[in-house]
C-alpha positions as CSV (number, residue, x, y, z in Angstrom):
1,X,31.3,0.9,-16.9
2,X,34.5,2.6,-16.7
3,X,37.4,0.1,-17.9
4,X,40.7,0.7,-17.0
5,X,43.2,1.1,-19.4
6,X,46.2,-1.2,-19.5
7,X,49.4,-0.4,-17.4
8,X,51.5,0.0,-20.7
9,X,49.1,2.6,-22.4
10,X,49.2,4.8,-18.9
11,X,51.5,7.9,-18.5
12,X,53.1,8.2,-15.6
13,X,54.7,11.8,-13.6
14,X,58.2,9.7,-14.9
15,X,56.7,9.6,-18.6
16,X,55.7,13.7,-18.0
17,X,58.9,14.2,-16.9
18,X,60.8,12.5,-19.7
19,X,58.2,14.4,-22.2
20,X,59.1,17.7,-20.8
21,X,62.9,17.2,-20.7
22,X,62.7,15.8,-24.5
23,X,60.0,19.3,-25.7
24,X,62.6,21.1,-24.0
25,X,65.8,19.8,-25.9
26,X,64.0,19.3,-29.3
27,X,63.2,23.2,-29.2
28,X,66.6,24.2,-28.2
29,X,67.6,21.7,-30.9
30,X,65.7,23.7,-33.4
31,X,66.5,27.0,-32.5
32,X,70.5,26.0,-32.5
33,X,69.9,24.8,-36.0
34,X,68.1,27.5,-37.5
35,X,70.7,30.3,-35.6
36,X,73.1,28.5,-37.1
37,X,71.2,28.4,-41.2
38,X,70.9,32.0,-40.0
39,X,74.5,32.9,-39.4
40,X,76.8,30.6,-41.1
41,X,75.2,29.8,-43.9
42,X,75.6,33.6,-45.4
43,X,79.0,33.7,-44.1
44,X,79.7,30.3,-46.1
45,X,78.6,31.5,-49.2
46,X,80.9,34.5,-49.1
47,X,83.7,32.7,-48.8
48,X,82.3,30.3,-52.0
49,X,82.5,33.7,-54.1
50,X,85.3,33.5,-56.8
51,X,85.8,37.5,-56.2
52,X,86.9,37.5,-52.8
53,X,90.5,37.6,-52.3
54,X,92.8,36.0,-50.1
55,X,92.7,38.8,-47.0
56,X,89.1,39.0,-47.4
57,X,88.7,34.8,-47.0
58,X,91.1,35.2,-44.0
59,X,88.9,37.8,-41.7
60,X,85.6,35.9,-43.0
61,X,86.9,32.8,-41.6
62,X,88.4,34.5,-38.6
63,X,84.6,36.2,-38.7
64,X,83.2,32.6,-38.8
65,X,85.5,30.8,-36.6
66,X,84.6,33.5,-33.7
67,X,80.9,33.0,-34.3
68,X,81.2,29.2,-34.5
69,X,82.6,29.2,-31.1
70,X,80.8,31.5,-29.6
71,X,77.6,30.1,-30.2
72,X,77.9,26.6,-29.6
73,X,78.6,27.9,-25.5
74,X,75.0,29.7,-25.9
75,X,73.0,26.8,-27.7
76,X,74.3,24.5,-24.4
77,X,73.7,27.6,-22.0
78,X,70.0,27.8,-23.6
79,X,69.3,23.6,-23.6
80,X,71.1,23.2,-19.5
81,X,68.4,26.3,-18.6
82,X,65.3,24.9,-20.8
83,X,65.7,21.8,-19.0
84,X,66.1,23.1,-15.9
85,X,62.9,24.8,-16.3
86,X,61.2,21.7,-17.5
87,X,62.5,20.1,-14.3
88,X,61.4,22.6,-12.3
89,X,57.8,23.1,-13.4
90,X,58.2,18.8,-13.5
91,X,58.3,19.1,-10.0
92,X,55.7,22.1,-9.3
93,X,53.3,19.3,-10.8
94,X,54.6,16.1,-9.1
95,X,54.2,17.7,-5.7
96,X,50.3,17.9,-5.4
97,X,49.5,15.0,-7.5
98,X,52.1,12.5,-5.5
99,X,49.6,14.1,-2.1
100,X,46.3,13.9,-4.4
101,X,47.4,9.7,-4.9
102,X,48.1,9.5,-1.3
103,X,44.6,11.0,-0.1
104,X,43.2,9.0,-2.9
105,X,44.9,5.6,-1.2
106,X,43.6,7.1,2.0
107,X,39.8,7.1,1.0
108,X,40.1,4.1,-0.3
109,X,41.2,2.2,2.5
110,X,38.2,4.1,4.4
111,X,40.3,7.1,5.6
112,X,39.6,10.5,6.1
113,X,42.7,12.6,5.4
114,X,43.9,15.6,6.5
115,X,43.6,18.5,4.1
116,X,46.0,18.5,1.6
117,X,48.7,21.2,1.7
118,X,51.4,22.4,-1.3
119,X,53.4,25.0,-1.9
120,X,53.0,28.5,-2.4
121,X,54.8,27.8,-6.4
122,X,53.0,24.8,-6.6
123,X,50.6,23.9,-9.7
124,X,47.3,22.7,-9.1
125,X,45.6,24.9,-6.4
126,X,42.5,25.1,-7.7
127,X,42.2,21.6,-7.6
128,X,43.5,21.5,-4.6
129,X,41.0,23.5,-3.2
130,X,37.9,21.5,-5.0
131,X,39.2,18.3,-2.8
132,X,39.8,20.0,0.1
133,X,36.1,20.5,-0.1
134,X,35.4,16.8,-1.1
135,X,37.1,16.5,1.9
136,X,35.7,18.2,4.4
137,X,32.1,17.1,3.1
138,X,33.3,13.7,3.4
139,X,34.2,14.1,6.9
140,X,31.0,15.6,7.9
141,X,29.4,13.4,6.5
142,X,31.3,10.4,8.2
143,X,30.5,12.6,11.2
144,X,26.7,12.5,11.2
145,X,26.7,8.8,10.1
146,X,28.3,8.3,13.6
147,X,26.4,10.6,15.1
148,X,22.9,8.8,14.0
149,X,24.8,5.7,14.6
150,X,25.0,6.7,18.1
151,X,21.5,8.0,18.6
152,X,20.3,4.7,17.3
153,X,22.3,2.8,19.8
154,X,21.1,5.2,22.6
155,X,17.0,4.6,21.2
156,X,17.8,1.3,21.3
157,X,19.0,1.0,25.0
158,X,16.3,3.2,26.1
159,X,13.8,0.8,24.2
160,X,15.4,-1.8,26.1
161,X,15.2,-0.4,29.2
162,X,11.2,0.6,28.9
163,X,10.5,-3.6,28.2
164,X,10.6,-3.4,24.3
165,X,10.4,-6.3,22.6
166,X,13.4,-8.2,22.8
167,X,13.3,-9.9,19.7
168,X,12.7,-7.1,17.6
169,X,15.1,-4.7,19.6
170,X,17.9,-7.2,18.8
171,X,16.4,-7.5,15.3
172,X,17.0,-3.4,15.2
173,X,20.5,-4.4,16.7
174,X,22.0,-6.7,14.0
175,X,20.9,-3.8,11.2
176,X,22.5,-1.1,13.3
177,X,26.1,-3.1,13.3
178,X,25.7,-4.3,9.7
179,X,25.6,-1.0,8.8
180,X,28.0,0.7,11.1
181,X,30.6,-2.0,9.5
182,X,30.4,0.4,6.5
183,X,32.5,2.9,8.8
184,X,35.7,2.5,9.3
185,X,37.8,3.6,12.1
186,X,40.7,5.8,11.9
187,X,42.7,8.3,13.6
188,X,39.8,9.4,15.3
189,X,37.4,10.5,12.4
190,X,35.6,7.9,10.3
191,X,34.1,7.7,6.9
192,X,31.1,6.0,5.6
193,X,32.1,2.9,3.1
194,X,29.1,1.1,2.8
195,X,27.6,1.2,-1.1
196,X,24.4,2.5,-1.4
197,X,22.0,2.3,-4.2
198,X,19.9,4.6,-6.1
C-alpha cells in the first residue's frame, strides 16, 4: 500500500519556485566571483610588483577602478535576468499542474472535467495530452454505465409490464440503484465511482 508521505517532507510549486530562484542566484553568484578572480586578481598583483612606478600604479588603478565598476552593473544585469527566467519557466510549470490538481479534485469528488487546456509556451503537453485521454475514456465510460443503467431500468419495466415476478423484479431493482449510487451526477455527464474488485 502506497503511504503518503508527511506534509513537511512534500515539495510544493512554492518550494520549486524558491529552488529555482536560489539555482539561479547561486550561479550568477559563481560566475561574478570567478569574473572577478579572473580580472582583478592579475590586475592586483601588478600593482603588488616593487618595479612599477608611480604613473604606472596610477593607470592600473584607474584600469581597475573602471573594471570594478563596470562589472558589478553586469553581475546584477545577469542575476535580475537569471531570475526572471527562473520565474518565468516557474510559471510555464505552475500553470498545467495548478489545472492537473483541479481535474484531479474534480474526479475525486465524482466529476468529469472538461479537457484541460494550457498555453501554447506552457510545459507539460505531453502530459497534458495522456490525461486528456484518461479523460475522455473516463467519460465514455461513465457514458455506457448510464447507458446500461438505463437499459436495465427499461428491461425491468417491460418485465413488469409482461407479469414478472414482483418480488424478484424489485429484488433486480434494489441491485440496479445500489449500483447506480456509484455514479454521480454532474453537469450533465457522470462518472462511475463505485470500487470494483478483481
Amino acid at each position: 500500500m502506497l503511504e503518503l508521505t508527511r506534509s513537511s517532507d512534500r515539495r510544493t510549486l512554492t518550494a520549486l519556485r524558491t529552488h529555482l530562484i536560489a539555482t539561479s542566484a547561486t550561479v550568477t553568484g559563481i560566475f561574478a566571483c570567478t569574473s572577478l578572480a579572473f580580472v582583478l586578481v592579475p590586475l592586483g598583483a601588478q600593482l603588488n610588483r616593487a618595479e612599477v612606478d608611480s604613473a604606472q600604479i596610477i593607470g592600473l588603478a584607474d584600469h581597475f577602478l573602471f573594471i570594478h565598476s563596470a562589472l558589478w552593473p553586469l553581475i546584477l544585469l545577469s542575476m535580475i535576468s537569471c531570475i526572471v527566467c527562473a520565474t518565468v519557466l516557474y510559471l510555464r510549470l505552475r500553470s498545467p499542474l495548478v489545472r492537473y490538481v483541479k481535474a484531479y479534485d474534480a474526479i475525486g469528488r465524482g466529476e468529469v472535467p472538461k479537457p484541460i487546456v494550457i498555453r501554447l509556451g506552457d510545459y507539460l503537453s505531453e502530459e497534458t495530452d495522456a490525461l486528456n485521454r484518461m479523460l475522455a475514456a473516463l467519460e465514455a465510460r461513465s457514458r455506457a454505465h448510464e447507458s446500461n443503467i438505463d437499459q436495465f431500468s427499461d428491461a425491468l419495466d417491460e418485465l413488469a409490464r409482461k407479469g414478472g415476478d414482483d418480488h424478484l423484479i424489485e429484488e433486480l431493482r434494489s441491485i440496479m440503484s445500489a449500483d447506480s449510487k456509484g455514479v454521480v451526477q454532474s453537469e450533465g455527464r457522470r462518472l462511475d465511482v463505485t470500487p470494483t474488485t478483481p
